[in-house]
KOLGU-460711 format. One record per residue (C-alpha): residue number from 1; residue in three letters; x, y, z. Coordinates in steps of 0.05 Angstrom, whole numbers. Example, Ala and Ser with C-alpha at 12.3 -4.5 7.8 and 13.67 -1.06 7.14 Angstrom:
# KOLGU-460711
1 ala 246 -90 156
2 ser 273 -21 143
//
This chain:
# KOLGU-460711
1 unk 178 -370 242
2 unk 111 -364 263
3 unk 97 -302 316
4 unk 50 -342 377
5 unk -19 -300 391
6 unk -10 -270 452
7 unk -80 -263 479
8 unk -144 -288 465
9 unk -169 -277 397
10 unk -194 -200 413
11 unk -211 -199 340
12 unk -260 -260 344
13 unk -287 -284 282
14 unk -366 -272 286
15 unk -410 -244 246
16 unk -423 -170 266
17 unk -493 -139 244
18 unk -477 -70 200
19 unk -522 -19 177
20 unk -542 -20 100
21 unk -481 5 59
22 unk -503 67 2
23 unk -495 51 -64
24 unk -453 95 -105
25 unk -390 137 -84
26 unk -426 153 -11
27 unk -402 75 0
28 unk -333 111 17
29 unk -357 174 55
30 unk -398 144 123
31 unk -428 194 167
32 unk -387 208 225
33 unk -428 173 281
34 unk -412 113 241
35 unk -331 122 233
36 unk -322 135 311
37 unk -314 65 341
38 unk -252 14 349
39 unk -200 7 294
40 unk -201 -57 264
41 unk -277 -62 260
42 unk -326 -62 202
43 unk -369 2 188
44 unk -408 -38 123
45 unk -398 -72 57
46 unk -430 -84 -14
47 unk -418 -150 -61
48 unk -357 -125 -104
49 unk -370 -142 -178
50 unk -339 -129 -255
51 unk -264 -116 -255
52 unk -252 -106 -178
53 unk -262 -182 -177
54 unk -189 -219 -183
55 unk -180 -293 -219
56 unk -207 -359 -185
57 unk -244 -316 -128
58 unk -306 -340 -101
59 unk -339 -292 -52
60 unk -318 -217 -61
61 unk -334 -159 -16
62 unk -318 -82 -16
63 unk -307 -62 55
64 unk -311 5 95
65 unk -274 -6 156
66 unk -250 41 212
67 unk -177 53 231
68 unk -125 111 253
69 unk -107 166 216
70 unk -31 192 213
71 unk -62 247 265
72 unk -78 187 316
73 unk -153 206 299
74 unk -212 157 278
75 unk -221 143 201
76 unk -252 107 152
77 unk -210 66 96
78 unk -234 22 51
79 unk -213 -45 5
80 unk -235 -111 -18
81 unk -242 -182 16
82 unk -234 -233 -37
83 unk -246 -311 -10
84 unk -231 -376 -44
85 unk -289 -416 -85
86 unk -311 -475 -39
87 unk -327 -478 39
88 unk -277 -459 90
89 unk -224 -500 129
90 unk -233 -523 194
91 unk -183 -468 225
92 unk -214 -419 173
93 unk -179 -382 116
94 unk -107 -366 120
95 unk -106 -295 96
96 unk -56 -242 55
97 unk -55 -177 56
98 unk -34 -147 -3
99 unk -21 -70 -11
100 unk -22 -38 -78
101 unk 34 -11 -130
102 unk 24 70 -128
103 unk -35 91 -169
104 unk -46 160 -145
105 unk -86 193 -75
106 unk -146 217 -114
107 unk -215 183 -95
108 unk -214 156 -164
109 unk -146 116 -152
110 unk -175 70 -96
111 unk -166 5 -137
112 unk -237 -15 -109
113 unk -267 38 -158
114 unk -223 8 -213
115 unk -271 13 -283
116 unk -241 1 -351
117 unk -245 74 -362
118 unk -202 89 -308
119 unk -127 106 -327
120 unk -103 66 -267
121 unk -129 8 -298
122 unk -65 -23 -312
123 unk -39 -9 -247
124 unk -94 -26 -208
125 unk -103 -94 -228
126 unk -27 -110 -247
127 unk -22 -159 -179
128 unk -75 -197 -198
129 unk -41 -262 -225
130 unk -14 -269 -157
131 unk -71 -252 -117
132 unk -109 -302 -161
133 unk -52 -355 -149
134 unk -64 -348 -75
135 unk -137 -348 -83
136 unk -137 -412 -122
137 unk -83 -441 -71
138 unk -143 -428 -9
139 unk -107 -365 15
140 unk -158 -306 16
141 unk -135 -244 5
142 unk -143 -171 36
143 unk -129 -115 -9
144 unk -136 -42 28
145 unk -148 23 -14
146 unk -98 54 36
147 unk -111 119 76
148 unk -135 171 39
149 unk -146 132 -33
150 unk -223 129 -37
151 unk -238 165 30
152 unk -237 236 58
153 unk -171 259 82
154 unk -105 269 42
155 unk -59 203 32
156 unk 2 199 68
157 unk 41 174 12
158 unk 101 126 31
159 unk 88 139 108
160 unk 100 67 136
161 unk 61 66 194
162 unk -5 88 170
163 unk 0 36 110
164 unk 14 -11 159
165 unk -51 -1 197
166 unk -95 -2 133
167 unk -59 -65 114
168 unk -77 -95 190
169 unk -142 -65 207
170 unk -174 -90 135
171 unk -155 -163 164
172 unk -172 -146 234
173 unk -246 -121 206
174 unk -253 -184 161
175 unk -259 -221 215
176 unk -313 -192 251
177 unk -349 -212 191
178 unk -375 -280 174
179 unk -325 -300 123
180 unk -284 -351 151
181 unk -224 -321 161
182 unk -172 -359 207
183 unk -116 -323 245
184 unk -59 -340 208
185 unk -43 -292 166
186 unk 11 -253 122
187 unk 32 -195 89
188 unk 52 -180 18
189 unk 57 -115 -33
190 unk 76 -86 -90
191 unk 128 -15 -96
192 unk 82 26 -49
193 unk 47 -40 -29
194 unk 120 -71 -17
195 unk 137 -15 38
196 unk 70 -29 59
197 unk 79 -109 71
198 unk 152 -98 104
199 unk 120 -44 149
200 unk 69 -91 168
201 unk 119 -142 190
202 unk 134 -87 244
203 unk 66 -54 266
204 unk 20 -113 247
205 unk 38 -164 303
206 unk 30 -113 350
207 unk -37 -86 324
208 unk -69 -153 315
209 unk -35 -195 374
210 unk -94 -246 380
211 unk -78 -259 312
212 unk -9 -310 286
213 unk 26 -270 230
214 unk 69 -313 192
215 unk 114 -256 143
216 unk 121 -219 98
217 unk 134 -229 19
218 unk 156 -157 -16
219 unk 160 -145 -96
220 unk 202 -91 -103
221 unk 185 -47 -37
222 unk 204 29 -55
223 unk 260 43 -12
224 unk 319 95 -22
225 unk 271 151 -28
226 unk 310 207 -4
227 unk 366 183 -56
228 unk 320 187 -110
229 unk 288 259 -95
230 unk 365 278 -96
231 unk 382 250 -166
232 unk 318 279 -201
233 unk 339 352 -178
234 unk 391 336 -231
235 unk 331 341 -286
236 unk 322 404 -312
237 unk 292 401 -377
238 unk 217 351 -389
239 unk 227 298 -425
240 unk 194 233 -438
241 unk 239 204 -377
242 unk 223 256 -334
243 unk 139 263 -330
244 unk 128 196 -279
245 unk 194 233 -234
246 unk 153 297 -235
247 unk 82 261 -217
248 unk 112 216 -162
249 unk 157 269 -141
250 unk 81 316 -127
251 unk 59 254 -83
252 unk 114 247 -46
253 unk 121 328 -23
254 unk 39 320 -10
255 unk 60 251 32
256 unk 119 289 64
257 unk 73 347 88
258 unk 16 307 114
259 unk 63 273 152
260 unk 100 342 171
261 unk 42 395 168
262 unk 99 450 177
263 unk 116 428 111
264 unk 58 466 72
265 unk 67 527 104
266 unk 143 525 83
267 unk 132 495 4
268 unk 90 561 3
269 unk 143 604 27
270 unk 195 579 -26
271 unk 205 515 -9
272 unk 166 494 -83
273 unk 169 542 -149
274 unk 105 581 -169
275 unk 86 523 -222
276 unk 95 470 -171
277 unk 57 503 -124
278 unk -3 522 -170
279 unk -1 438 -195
280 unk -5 408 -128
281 unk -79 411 -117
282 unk -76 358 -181
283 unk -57 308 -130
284 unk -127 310 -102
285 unk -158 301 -165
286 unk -112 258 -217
287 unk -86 188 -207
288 unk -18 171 -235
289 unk -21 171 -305
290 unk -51 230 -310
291 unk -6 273 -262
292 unk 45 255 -302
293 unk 8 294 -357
294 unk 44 353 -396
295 unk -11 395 -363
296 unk -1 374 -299
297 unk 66 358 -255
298 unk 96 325 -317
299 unk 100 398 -342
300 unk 151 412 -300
301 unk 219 384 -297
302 unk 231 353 -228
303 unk 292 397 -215
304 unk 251 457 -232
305 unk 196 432 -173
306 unk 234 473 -122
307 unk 223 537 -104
308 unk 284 593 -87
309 unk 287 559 -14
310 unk 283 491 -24
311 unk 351 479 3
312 unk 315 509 72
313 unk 268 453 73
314 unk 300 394 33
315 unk 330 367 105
316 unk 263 364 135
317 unk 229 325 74
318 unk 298 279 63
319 unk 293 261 152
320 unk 213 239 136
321 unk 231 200 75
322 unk 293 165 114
323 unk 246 155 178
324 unk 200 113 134
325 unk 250 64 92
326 unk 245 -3 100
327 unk 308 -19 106
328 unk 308 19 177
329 unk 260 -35 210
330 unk 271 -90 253
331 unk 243 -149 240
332 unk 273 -202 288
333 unk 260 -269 268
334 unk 205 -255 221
335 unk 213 -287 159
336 unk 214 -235 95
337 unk 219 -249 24
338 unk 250 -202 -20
339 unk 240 -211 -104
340 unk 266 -153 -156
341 unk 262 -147 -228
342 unk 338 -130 -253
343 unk 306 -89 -315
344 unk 263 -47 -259
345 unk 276 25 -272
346 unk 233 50 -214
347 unk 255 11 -163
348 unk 319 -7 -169
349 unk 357 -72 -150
350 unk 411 -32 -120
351 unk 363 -12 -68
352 unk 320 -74 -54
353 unk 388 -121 -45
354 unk 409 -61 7
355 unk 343 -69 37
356 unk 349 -146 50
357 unk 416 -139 69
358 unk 403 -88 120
359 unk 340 -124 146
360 unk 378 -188 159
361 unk 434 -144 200
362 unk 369 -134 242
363 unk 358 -203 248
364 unk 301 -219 196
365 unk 304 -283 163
366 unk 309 -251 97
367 unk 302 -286 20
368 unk 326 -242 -35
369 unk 314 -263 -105
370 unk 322 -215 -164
371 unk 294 -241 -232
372 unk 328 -231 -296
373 unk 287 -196 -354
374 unk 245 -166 -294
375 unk 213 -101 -295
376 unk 170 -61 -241
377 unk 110 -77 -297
378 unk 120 -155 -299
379 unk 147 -173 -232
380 unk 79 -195 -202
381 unk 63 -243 -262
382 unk 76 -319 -264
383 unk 130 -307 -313
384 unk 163 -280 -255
385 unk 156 -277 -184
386 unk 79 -293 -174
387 unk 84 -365 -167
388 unk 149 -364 -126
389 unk 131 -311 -81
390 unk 52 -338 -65
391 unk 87 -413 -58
392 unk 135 -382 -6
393 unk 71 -345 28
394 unk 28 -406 22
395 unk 82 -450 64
396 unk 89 -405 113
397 unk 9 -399 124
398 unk 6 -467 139
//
């Protein structure tokens, strides 16, 4: 079901003069004067070219935009505006938003820096078959760098609300540009991206009302986190099994803590072991793969990541994971689409069936498929859930 604008378009499609954007890595760091403004609006862009470019995409831009941080502050945050090849409907482009699997909070992990070099590479171009589906189906696509990833600041890793406003202000900004953009528009992710989409489905309509948001279409959404944090304490010794726990379980004490500033002071007062403690500056400086490095958090087995008081603290970093879980929003009415590889191993379909079961208690008009032979690696490609999911999104942006 479509959600009705509610007022006039306040986020008007018309081109908006900006100053010159910098070339290089100052692209993502714009002087202050230039990041105060409204959220939602452009601060510049630059032609986006080589491998940030997705399949069957005509125009492409890189965009700095201005939003809210998690401190209710002005910020920058950044992503990429692909359009389809071929002149604009009538009504303008229907548009997706489409938030990112977890690739690390490091500048270098914003998947509009990807480079073949980078160790992300995999990850940050693993939705592309079904971003290119949309594309060549005249759906444009928004893809936001999320808070943090690319820009100054720490990123509030699996904190729903401010994904949620990257995923609507990079939309709300596109249109102040000359691109064509229509109002209709949905949202759609991957793991982190897929908490990102379902959060959407809640803050989006509500940030954007001039705008018709027509749902939402998660591939596995990381839910359950709390659960998770509990059953890696179990791990003890590093193994080959344990490394990506380790990494992801860095990111999601640094997400915890921005969220929950109290948090630092109380991981340095036991809450995290000596090693841990010494490793989590890496989280400012190495993307996934490479946290989940021997030298780095992968070192150290997850249940050896807390300190002597952890059990203080655990409470407070188990109430911010449950605040965030998708499966605690609801969505009433809003259609949401729900697809899970049964062979995932990070995401597990355990979780995600919960997670549309709980969301249509709410009162969401929930799909759920789960794909046989599926994995979190191949769930985005058209041997999967690409083509389903994008046809579901594309009839729903109609």
């Amino acid at each position: 079901m479509a959600l009705p604008a509610l007022v006039p378009a306040a986020d008007a499609a018309r081109k908006t003069k900006l100053p010159k954007a910098p070339a290089g890595s100052r692209f993502y760091s714009p002087p202050k004067k230039l990041v105060k403004g409204r959220a939602g609006t452009p601060i510049w862009t630059r032609t986006a070219r080589g491998l940030v470019r997705p399949p069957h995409a005509g125009r492409v831009l890189t965009i700095a935009y201005r939003s809210t941080s998690i401190r209710n502050r002005a910020t920058v945050m950044t992503g990429t505006i692909s359009l389809p090849k071929g002149k604009a409907p009538k009504q303008g482009w229907p548009v997706v938003t489409f938030g990112h699997v977890t690739t690390g909070g490091a500048d270098n992990c914003a998947p509009s820096r990807v480079t073949a070099g980078n160790t992300e590479l995999e990850r940050m171009t693993r939705s592309n078959e079904v971003v290119g589906y949309l594309l060549a189906h005249r759906v444009a696509v928004a893809r936001p760098d999320f808070e943090g990833i690319g820009t100054p600041g720490r990123h509030p890793y699996l904190i729903g609300s401010s994904l949620a406003r990257s995923m609507t202000d990079i939309v709300r900004a596109g249109r102040k540009l000359k691109l064509g953009l229509g109002r209709r528009w949905a949202a759609a992710g991957h793991s982190e991206g897929g908490m990102a989409a379902l959060w959407t489905a809640k803050v989006g309509p509500r940030r954007a009302p001039g705008l018709s948001f027509r749902g939402t279409a998660a591939f596995a959404p990381a839910s359950h986190i709390s659960d998770i944090v509990k059953l890696a304490r179990n791990f003890t010794t590093v193994s080959p099994l344990t490394t990506d726990f380790s990494a992801l379980g860095g990111l999601i004490l640094e997400g915890a803590a921005v969220a929950e500033p109290a948090l630092w002071q109380a991981y340095r007062d036991g809450g995290l072991s000596p090693e841990a403690l010494a490793l989590m500056p890496d989280t400012q400086r190495l993307c996934l793969a490479d946290l989940a490095g021997t030298d780095s958090l992968g070192g150290i087995a997850p249940g050896k990541l807390e300190g002597p008081k952890a059990d203080q603290y655990l409470p407070s970093i188990y109430a911010v994971l449950d605040r965030n879980d998708p499966g605690t929003l609801k969505l009433p009415g809003i259609p949401v689409r729900l697809d899970q590889g049964a062979d995932d191993l990070v995401v597990w379909e355990s979780h995600t069936s919960e997670v549309a079961s709980e969301l249509a208690a709410a009162g969401a008009d929930v799909t759920f498929e789960a794909w046989e032979g599926g994995t979190h690696e191949n769930i985005t490609d058209l041997e999967y859930a690409a083509g389903a999911s994008a046809d579901w999104l594309i009839a729903r942006l109609r």
